[in-house]
C-alpha positions in Angstrom: 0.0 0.0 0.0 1.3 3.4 -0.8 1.6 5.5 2.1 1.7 9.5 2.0 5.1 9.8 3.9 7.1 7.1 2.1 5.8 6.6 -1.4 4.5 10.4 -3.1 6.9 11.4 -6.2 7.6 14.9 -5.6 7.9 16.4 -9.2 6.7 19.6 -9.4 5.0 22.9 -7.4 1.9 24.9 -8.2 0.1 24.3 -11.1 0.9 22.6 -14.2 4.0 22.5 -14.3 5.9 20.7 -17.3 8.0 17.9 -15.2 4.0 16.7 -14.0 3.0 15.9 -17.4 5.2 12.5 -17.8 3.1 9.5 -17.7 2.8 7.4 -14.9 5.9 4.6 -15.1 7.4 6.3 -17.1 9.9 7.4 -14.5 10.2 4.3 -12.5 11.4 5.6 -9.4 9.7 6.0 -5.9 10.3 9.1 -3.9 9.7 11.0 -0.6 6.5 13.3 -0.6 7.6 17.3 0.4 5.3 19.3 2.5 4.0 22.1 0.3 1.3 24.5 0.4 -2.1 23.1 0.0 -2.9 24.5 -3.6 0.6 22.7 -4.7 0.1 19.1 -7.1 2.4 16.4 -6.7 1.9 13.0 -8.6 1.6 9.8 -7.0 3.9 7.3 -9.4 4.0 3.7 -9.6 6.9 1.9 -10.7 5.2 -0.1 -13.7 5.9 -0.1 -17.2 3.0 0.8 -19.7 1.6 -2.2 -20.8 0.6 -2.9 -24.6 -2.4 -4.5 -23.6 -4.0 -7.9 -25.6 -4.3 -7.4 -29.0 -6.7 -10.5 -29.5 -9.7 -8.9 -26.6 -9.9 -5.6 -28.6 -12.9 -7.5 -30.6 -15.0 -8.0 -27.7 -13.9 -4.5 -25.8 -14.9 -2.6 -29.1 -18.4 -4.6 -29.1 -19.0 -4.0 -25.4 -18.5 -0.5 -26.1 -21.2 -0.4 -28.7 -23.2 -2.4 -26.4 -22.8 0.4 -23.7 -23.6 3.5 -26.6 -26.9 1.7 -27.0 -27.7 1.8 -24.0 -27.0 4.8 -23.0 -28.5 6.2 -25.8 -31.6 4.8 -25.0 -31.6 6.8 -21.7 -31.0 10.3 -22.7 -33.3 12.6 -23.7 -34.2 13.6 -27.0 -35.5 16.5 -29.0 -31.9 18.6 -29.0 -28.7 18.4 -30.5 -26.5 15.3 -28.9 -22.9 14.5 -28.6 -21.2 11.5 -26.5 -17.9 9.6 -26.5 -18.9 6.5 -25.5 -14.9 5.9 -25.9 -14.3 8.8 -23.3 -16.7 7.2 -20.9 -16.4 3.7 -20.8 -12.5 4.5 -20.2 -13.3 6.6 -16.9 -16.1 4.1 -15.6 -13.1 1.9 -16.3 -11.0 2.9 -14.6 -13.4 3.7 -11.6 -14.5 0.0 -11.4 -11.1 -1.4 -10.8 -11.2 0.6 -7.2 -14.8 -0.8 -6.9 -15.4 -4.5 -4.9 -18.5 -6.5 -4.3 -21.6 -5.8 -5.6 -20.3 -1.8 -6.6 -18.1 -3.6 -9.5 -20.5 -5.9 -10.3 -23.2 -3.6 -11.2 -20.6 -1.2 -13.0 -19.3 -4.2 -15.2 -23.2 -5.2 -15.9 -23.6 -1.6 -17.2 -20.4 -1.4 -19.2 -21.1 -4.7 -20.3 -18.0 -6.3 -19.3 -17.2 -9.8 -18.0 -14.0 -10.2 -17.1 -12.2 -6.0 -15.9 -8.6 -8.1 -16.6 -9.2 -8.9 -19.7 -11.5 -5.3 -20.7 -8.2 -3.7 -19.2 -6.0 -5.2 -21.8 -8.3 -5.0 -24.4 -8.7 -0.8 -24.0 -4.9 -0.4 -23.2 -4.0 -2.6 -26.7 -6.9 -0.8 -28.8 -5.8 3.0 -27.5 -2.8 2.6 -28.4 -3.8 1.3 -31.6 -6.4 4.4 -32.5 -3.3 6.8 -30.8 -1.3 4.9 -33.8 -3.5 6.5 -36.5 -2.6 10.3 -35.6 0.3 11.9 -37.6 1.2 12.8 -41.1 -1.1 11.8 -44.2 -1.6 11.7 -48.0 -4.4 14.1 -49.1 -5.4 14.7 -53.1 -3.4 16.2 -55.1 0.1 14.6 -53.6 -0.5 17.4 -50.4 0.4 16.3 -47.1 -1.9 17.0 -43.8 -2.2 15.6 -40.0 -4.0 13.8 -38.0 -4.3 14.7 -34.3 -5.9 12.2 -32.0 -5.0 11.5 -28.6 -6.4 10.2 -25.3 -5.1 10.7 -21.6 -6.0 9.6 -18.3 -5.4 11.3 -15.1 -6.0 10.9 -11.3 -6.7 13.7 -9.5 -6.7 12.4 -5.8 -6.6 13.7 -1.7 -2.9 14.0 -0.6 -3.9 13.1 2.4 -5.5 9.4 1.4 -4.0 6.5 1.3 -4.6 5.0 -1.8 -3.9 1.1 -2.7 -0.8 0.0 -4.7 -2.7 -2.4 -6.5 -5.1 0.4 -7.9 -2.6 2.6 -8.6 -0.2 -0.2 -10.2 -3.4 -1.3 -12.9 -4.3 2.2 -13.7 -0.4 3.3 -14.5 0.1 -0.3 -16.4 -3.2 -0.6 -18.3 -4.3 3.1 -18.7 -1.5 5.4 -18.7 -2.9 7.0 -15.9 -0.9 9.0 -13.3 -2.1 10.0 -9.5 -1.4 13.4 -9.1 -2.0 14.5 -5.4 -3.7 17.8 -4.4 -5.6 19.2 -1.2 -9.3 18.9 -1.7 -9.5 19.5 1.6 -8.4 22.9 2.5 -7.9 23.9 -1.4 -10.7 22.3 -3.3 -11.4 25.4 -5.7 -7.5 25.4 -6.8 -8.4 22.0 -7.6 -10.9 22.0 -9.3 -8.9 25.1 -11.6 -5.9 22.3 -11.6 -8.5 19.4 -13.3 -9.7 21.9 -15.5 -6.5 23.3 -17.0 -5.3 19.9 -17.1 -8.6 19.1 -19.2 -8.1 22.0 -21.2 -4.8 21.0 -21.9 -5.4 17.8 -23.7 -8.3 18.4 -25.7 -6.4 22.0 -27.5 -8.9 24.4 -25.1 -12.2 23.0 -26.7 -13.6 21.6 -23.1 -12.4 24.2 -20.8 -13.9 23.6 -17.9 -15.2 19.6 -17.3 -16.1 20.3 -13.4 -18.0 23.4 -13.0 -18.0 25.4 -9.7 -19.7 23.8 -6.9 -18.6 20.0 -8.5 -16.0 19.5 -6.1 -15.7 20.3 -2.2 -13.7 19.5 1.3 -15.7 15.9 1.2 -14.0 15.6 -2.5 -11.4 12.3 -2.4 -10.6 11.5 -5.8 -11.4 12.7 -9.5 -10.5 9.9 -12.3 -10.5 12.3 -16.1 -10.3 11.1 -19.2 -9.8 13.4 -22.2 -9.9 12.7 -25.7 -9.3 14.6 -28.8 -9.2 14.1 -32.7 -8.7 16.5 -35.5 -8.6 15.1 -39.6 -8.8 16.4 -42.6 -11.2 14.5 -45.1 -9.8 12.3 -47.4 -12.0 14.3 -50.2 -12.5 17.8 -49.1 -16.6 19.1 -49.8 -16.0 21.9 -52.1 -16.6 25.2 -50.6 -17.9 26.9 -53.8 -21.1 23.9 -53.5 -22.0 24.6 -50.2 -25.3 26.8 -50.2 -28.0 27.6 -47.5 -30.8 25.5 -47.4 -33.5 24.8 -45.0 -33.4 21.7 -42.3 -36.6 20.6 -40.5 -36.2 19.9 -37.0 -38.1 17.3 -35.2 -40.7 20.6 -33.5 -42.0 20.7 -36.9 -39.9 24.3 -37.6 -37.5 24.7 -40.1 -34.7 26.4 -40.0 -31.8 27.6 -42.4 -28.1 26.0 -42.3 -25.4 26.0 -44.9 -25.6 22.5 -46.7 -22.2 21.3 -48.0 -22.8 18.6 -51.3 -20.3 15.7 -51.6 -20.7 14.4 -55.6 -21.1 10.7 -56.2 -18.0 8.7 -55.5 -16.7 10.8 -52.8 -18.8 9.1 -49.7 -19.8 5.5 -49.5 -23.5 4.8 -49.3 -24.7 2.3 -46.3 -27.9 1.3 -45.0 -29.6 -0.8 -42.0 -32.2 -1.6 -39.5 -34.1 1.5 -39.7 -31.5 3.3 -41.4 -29.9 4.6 -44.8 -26.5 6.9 -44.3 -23.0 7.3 -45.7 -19.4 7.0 -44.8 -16.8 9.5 -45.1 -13.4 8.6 -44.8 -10.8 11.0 -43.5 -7.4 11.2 -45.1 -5.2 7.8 -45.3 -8.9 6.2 -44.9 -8.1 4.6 -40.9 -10.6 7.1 -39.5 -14.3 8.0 -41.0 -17.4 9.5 -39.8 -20.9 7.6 -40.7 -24.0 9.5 -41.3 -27.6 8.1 -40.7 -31.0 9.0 -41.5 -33.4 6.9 -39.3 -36.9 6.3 -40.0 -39.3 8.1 -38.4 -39.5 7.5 -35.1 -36.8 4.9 -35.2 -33.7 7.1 -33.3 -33.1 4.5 -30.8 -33.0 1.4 -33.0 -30.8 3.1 -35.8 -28.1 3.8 -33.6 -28.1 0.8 -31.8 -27.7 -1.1 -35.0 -25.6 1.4 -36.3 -22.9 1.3 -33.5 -22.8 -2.9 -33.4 -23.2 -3.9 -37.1 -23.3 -0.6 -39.1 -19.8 1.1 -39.3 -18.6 -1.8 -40.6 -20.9 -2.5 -43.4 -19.2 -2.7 -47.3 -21.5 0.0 -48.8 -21.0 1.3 -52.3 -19.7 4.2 -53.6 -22.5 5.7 -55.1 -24.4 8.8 -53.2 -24.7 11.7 -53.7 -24.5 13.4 -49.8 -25.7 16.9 -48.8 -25.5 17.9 -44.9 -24.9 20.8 -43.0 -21.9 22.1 -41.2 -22.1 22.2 -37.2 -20.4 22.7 -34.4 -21.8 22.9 -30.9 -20.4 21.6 -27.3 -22.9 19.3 -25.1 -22.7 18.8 -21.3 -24.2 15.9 -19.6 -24.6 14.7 -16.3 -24.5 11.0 -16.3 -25.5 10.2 -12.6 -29.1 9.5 -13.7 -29.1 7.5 -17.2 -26.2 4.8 -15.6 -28.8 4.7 -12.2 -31.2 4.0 -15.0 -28.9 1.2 -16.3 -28.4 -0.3 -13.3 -25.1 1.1 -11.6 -26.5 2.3 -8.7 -24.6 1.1 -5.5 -21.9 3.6 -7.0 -23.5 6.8 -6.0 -25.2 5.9 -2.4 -24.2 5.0 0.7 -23.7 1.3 0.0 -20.7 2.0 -2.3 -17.5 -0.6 -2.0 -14.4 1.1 -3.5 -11.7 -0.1 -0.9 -10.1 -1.7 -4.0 -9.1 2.1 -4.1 -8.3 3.1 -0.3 -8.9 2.0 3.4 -8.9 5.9 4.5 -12.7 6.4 4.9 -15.7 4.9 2.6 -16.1 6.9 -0.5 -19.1 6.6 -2.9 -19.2 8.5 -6.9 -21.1 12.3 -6.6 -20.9 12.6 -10.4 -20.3 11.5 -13.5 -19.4 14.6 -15.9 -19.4 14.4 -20.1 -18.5 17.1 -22.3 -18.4 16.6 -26.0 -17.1 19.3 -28.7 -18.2 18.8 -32.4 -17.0 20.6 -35.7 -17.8 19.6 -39.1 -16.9 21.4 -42.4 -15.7 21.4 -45.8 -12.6 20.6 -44.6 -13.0 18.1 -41.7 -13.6 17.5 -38.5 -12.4 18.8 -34.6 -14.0 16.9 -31.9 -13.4 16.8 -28.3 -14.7 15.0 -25.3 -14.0 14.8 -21.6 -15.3 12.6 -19.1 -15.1 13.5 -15.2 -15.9 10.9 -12.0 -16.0 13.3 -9.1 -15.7 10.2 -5.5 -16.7 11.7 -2.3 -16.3 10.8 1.1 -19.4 8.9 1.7 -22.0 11.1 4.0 -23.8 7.2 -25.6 -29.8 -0.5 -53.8 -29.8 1.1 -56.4 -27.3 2.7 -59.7 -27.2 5.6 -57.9 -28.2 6.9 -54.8 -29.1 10.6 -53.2 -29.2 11.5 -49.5 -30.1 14.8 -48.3 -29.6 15.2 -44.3 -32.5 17.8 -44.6 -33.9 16.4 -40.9 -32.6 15.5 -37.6 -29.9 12.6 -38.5 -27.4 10.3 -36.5 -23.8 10.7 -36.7 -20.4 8.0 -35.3 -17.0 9.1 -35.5 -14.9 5.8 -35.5 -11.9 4.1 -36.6 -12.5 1.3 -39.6 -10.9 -1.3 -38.1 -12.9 -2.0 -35.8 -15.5 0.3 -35.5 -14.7 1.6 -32.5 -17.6 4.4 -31.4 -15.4 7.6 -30.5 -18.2 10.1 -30.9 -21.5 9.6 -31.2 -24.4 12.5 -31.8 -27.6 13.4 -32.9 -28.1 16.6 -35.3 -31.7 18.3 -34.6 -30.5 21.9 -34.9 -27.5 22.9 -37.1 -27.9 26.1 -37.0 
């Protein structure tokens, strides 16, 4: 067990400095903590290696992720413009349930649909790094050369003055990447809060600025578990800016409204249908990374995605639509205490809660469950960013030739195509 006096990594002072950005293991050394002044951050370090994770469980992570967007999906409410990143937070729940014990970790690994937390560890540690793999420099037309930016990061943010368990802090440094870094909720909690913010900030290029707003965190706060994720590409066949015209989109109220409509000519987008759905797939430069598009039927929102996200972004498709859809860009908050109650994961937030997997100091139970997603879509490509925060207390988401006009409120999944990973998924009601 890692123990305040003996085992804190002293690497740094007040805010965010650069020596406190080096991943957890990477260092390999064990230090003595230093006193300083309670709005100071210090990271806890285990002496791990990162691990590359199991190549052969991606499959099954990758379909329990789509499992979990379903179901998720299915909880929140409709009507309004919709982002997640059921990527972003399956990793924190993760992460969360390896502190968890009893029936707290069984009902979080019911709702993230996972069976064995080992083998989902080594699963998300060998598919990140895969999908962190696809960022970096790409063939566009015309011979030019662009980038693709795509990272995740995970980061403790816990009490200096808990004890936390080895163990917890060995799996989340190994399989996650994750770091502890230690600050004074306690007599300081606004500084941290600022600390997990700017740190947020940090990784996503400033596009979720602030994941825990004021009042989020308090004296009672123990431990904050981030994850941050961020991707920026460049189509593989730019829209042309010259088509792109206004043209009116009809939102689900029955009003319609007026957004600019880009037009991608046949051959440019692949068309793809299924349950409930007809859609297409763009492909981003060097073709690892695409976004799909859906229409549902009518009434069918639910049902679309959920076949979307398990069979759909891996469907063959042909090359033969003709695509018009707006340009967006809008940032989404949710709280996530209430759809993963609805799913089942409620020990977690009561008084019940087990997570002495994580520490002995005190019972401690989840207060929140924080998601911010960032969307831009243009002529050019896409920026999206996501964050997700777990705030723990001290307990007291054919024919020849076809045409599809995204004229109405449509689906969207941001994923890789090898596996059809969901990164970001959203709903599009209002683009203007």
């Amino acid at each position: 067990m890692l123990t305040r006096r003996d085992t804190l990594r002293a690497l740094g002072v007040a805010g965010v400095a650069t020596p406190l950005l080096e991943a957890c293991g990477q260092t390999g050394q064990m230090g003595r903590a230093l006193q300083s002044s309670p709005g100071a951050i210090r990271l806890v370090s285990a002496d791990v290696a990162r691990s590359t994770g199991d190549p052969a469980a991606m499959p099954d992570t990758v379909a329990a992720m789509a499992g979990f967007a379903s179901d998720l999906w299915d909880t929140l409410p409709g009507g309004a413009n919709l982002a997640i990143s059921p990527y972003s937070i399956v990793v924190a729940l993760a992460m969360t349930a390896n502190g968890a014990a009893g029936e707290t970790r069984r009902q979080m690994l019911e709702v993230i649909h996972v069976a064995s937390l080992s083998g989902y560890n080594r699963g998300l540690a060998a598919l990140t790094q895969e999908i962190e793999g696809l960022a970096g420099s790409v063939k566009l037309v015309e011979g030019r050369r662009g980038q693709i930016a795509l990272a995740s990061a995970n980061q403790l943010f816990g009490d200096r003055a808990t004890t936390w368990r080895q163990a917890f802090l060995t799996v989340l440094a190994k399989e996650y990447g994750a770091g502890m870094r230690a600050v004074d909720f306690r007599r300081a909690s606004e500084q941290a809060r600022t600390l997990v913010n700017d740190w947020t900030s940090e990784q996503t290029r400033g596009r979720i600025p602030q994941i825990l707003p004021p009042g989020s965190v308090d004296p009672l706060t123990r431990l904050v578990l981030v994850n941050a994720l961020y991707l920026k590409a460049p189509w593989q066949t730019p829209f042309d800016k010259a088509s792109t015209h206004d043209g009116p989109f009809h939102r689900t109220d029955g009003e319609t409204v007026t957004a600019p409509m880009m037009t991608a000519e046949v051959g440019t987008a692949t068309y793809v249908s299924g349950q409930h759905w007809q859609g297409a797939r763009l492909d981003y430069a060097g073709r690892t990374l695409a976004m799909t598009v859906a229409l549902p039927d009518a009434g069918a929102d639910a049902v679309a995605l959920r076949d979307l996200v398990t069979t759909g972004l891996r469907a063959t498709g042909t090359p033969d639509v003709k695509l018009t859809m707006p340009r967006w860009t809008y940032r989404v908050a949710t709280d996530l205490v209430q759809p993963l109650e609805t799913l089942g994961m409620v020990q977690a937030f009561g008084p019940q809660a087990d997570f002495s997997a994580m520490t002995t100091d005190g019972d401690l139970s989840v207060s929140d469950v924080l998601h911010q997603t960032f969307i831009a879509v243009d002529e050019a490509g896409t920026e999206a960013a996501a964050a997700t925060a777990v705030v723990m207390n001290a307990t007291g988401m054919s024919v020849a030739h076809h045409e599809l006009v995204l004229d109405r409120p449509f689906l969207f999944v941001l994923h890789d195509t090898a596996h059809g990973t969901p990164l970001f998924v959203g709903r599009v009601v209002d683009p203007s």
